[in-house]
N, C-alpha and C positions, 0 to 999 in steps of 0.2 A: 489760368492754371500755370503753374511753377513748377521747375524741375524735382524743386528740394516736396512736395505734396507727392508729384509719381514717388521719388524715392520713400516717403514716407510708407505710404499704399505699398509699394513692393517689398518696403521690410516687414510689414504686419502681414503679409500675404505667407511669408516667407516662414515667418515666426508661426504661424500657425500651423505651414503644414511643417514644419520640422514637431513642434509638437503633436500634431494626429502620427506623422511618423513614426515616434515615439514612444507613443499611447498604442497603437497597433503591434510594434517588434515586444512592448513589454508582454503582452497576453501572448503573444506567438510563443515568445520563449517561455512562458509560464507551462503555457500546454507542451510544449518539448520536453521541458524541464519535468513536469511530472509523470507522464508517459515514460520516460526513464527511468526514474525513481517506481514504477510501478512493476515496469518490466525484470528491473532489477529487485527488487522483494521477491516477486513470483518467479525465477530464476534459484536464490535461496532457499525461498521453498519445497520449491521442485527438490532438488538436494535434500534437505531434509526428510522427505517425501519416500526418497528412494532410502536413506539410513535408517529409518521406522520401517520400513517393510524386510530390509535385513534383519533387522530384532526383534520383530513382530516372533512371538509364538503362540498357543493356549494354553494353557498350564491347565492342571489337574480336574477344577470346578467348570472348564468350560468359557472360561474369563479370559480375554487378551493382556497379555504381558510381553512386556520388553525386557530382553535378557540381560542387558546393563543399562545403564544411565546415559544421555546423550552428553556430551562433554559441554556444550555450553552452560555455561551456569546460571544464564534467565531461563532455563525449563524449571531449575529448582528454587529461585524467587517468586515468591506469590506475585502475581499480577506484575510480570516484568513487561508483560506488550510479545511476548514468544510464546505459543504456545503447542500443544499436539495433543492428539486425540485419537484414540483408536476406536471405533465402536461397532456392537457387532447388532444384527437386526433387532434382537432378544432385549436389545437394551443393557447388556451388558460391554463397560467401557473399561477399558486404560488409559489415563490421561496424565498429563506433565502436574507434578506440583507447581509450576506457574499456573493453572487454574483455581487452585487451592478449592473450596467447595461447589464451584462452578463448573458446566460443561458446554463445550460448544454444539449447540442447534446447528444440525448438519441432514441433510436429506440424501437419500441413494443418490452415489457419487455417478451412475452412469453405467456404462457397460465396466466389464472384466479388462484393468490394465487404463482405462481410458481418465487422462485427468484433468482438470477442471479448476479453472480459478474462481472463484466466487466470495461475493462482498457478505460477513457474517456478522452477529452480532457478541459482543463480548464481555466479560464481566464489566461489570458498572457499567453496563450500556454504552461499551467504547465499539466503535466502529474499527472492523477487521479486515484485512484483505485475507483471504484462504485460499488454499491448495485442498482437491481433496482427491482419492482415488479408491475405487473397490477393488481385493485383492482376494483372494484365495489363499486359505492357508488349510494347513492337515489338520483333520481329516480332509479329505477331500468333498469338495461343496460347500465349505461353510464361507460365505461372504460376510467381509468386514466391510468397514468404510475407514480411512484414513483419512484425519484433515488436520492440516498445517497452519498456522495464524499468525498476521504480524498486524501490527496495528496501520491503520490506513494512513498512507505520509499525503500531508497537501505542503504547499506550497503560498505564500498569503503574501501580493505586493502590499504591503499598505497604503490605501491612500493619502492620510493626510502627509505621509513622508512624499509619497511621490508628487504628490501637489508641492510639495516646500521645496523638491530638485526640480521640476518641472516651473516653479515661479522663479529659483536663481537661475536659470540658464535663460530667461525669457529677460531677466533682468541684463546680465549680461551683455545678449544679443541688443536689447537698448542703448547701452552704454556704447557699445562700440559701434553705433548705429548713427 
């Protein structure tokens, strides 16, 4: 046995766990990274949540209406990934022309005031993160439901990239090996 074989053996030992090292901090920050991202939509939401319940009224027919327009302008692009929805038990709704003929599938948000993040589904069967809340509006007793949507954000390492940075750094660590 030879010194230059331990040394061999110790840099492949070495090379390996830097790569499982690697391979582990990538999914750690993956899952950090979208936990953020997720908090931070349902954060937005929430906000928005609260400026629909400011403009929330009934008008005449018994129907929910918002009394202006919300200022972003993916509520009034069809299918921009932003949406709202007012709806009241009856079936009758207000919703963002970013639904355009579509409405979000939403179930009794909970108690009076209490709000709720929940995974919805969207036009063209896009996958949604929501906000939703029941509210009370005049007359008194009539329960709405409120719900907010953005579209779901992931995050994707790819592998055959991280394979091609994870095979030069292994190449690397040979060369100077």
């Amino acid at each position: 046995m030879t010194g230059r074989s331990l040394f061999v053996r110790l840099g492949a030992a070495a090379a390996v766990l830097i790569v499982l090292g690697l391979t582990l901090a990538a999914f750690g920050l993956r899952a950090i990274f979208d936990n953020e991202i997720e908090r931070r939509a349902t954060n937005e939401l929430t906000q928005i949540v609260r400026t629909v319940a400011a403009q929330v009224r009934i008008d005449p027919d018994g129907a929910p209406a918002l009394d202006v327009d919300l200022p972003d302008p993916r509520f009034a692009t069809p299918y921009s990934g932003l949406y709202w929805q007012v709806s009241r038990a009856d079936g009758r709704e207000a919703r963002s022309r970013s639904l355009w003929d579509d409405s979000l599938k939403t179930t009794d948000a909970g108690s009076i005031g209490e709000r709720r993040s929940v995974a919805l589904k969207g036009p063209n069967g896009t996958e949604l993160l929501g906000v939703t809340q029941t509210i009370l509006v005049a007359p008194p007793g009539l329960r709405m439901w409120r719900c907010m949507s953005w579209p779901r954000l992931t995050v994707r390492i790819s592998p055959p990239r991280s394979a091609r940075s994870c095979g030069c750094s292994c190449s690397r660590l040979r060369r100077s090996v």
